[in-house]
N, C-alpha and C positions, 0 to 999 in steps of 0.2 A: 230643517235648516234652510234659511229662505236669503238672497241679499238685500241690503238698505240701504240707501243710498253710499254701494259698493260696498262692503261692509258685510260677513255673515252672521245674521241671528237665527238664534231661535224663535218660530212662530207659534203663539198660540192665539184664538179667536175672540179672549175677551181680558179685561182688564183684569185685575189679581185681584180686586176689593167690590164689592156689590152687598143689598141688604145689611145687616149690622156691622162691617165692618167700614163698609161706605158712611153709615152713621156716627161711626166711631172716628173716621177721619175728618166729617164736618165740624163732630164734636173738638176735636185738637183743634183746627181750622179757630172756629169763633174763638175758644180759651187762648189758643195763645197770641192771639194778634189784639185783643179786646185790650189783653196785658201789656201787649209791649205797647199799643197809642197811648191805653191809660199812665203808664210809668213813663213813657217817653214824650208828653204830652209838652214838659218844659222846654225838650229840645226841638219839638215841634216848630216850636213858637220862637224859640231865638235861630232858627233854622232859614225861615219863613221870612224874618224880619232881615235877615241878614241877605238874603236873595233881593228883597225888595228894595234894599238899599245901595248895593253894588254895581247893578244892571238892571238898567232899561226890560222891562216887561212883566208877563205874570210872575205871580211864584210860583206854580203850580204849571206843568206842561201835560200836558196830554196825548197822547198820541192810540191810534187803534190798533189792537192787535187780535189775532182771534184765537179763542179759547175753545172751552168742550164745544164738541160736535161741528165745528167752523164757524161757530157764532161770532159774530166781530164784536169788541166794546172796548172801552175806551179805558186806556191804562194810566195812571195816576203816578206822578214822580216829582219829587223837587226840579224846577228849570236850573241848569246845570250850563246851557250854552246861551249863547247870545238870542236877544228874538228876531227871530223867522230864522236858526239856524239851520231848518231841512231845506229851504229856499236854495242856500249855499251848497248842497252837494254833489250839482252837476262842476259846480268849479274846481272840488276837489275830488272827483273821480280820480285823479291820476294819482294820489294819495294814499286810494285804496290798500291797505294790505289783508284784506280775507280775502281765502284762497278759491279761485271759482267765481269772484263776485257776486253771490248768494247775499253776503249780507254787508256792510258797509262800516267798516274797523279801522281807526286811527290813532296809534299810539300816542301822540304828540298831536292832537285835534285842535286846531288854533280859534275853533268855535266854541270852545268850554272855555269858560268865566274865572277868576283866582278863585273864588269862591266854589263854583263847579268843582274843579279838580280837587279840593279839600273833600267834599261830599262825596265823590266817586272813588279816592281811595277808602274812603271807610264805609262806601254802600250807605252813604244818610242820605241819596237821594232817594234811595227806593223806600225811606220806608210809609208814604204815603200810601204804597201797594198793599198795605193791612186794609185799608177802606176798601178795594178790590176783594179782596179778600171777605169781608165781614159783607158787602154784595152779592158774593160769589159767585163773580166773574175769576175768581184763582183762589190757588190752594196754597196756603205758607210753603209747604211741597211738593214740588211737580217737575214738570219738564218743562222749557223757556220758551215764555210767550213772542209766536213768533208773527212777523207781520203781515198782511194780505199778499204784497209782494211776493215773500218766501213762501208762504204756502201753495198759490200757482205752480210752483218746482215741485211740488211735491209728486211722489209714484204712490200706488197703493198702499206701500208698506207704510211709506215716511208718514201717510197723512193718520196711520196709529198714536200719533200723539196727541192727535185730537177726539183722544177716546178718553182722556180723562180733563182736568181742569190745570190750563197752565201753575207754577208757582214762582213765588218768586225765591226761593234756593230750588234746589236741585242737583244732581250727584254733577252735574254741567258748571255749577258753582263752586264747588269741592274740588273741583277737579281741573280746574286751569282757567273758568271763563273766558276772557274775550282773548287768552292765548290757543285756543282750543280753534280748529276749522271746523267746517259747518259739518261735517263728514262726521265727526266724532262727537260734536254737539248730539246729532240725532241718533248715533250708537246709544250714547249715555241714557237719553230719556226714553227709547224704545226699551232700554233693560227695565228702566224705570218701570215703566206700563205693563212689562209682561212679569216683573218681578216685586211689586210693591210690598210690604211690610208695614206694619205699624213702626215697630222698632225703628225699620229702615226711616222712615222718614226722623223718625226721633234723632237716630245715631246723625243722619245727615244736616239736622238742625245745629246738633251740638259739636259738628266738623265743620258746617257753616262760616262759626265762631272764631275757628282757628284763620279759615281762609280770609274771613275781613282784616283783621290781626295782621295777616302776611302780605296784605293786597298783593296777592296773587293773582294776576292777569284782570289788574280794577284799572283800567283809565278809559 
């Protein structure tokens, strides 16, 4: 029993999936993300058009975040806020409500767009993250990709999450997202790392579901 950023886990020395089950998780990985761009291909597209028409800038934002082994690359999302909205957040520093200042959470963000706020309660910004995915820079399943910033913070223990491939759900997803402190964020996806499943990812896909449904700590 080792602690995590404050926090007691169990340690063990390597990931829970290697050789055929690692293959078996790429294999989920391409099928289910190929699926949902190919079926969600329509929404793509009135998604995109609707960004482009509302606000001012890309449709498409990008930002870096770093993935297996501390590799940085560059994360794929519908643009949700105004352009140059990270320009803005020395002014609203004082706005801040994540705990520690770790990471940069605003329930009421006056930098997301009518349109943004529709997208972020029901998670249709991310789902560009399947191209991420089908890269494999992330995994449909994983722990949350986090940013150079946060990684710098990191102790020994914490930078175990970068022993697998961020995703974009995660039991961090299921489990309160941006109501959650950074504290618990990194309990959740360490269990993740040292406890993987096939299943587990599956079950977690298909709780996923419920938690877009309830936008549960989506803004």
């Amino acid at each position: 029993m080792r602690p995590v950023a404050g926090l007691p886990l169990i340690h063990v020395e390597k990931p829970q999936y290697h050789g055929a089950k690692r293959f078996q998780k790429r294999l989920f990985d391409i099928m289910f993300s190929s699926s949902v761009l190919l079926v969600g291909l329509p929404v793509l597209g009135i998604v995109a058009l609707a960004v482009k028409l509302t606000s001012r800038g890309p449709v498409f934002y990008k930002q870096e975040r770093i993935g297996l082994d501390g590799q940085p690359f560059q994360m794929i999302k519908f643009r949700t806020m105004v352009d140059g909205a990270d320009k803005l957040v020395g002014n609203l520093a004082a706005l801040n409500e994540s705990d520690g200042g770790v990471l940069f959470k605003i329930r009421q963000d006056p930098r997301v767009t009518s349109v943004g706020r529709i997208l972020r309660k029901y998670s249709i910004d991310e789902l560009p993250q399947f191209i991420n995915v089908l890269k494999r820079d992330m995994s449909v399943v994983g722990p949350r990709p986090p940013l150079a910033s946060e990684v710098k913070t990191y102790d020994d223990y914490a930078r175990r999450r970068l022993l697998v491939r961020p995703g974009i759900t995660g039991l961090w997803q299921i489990s309160g997202r941006s109501d959650l402190t950074w504290e618990d964020s990194v309990r959740l996806d360490l269990f993740y790392v040292e406890n993987w499943s096939m299943i587990s990812d599956l079950l977690i896909a298909i709780k996923t579901v419920k938690a877009i449904l309830s936008h549960t700590g989506a803004y």
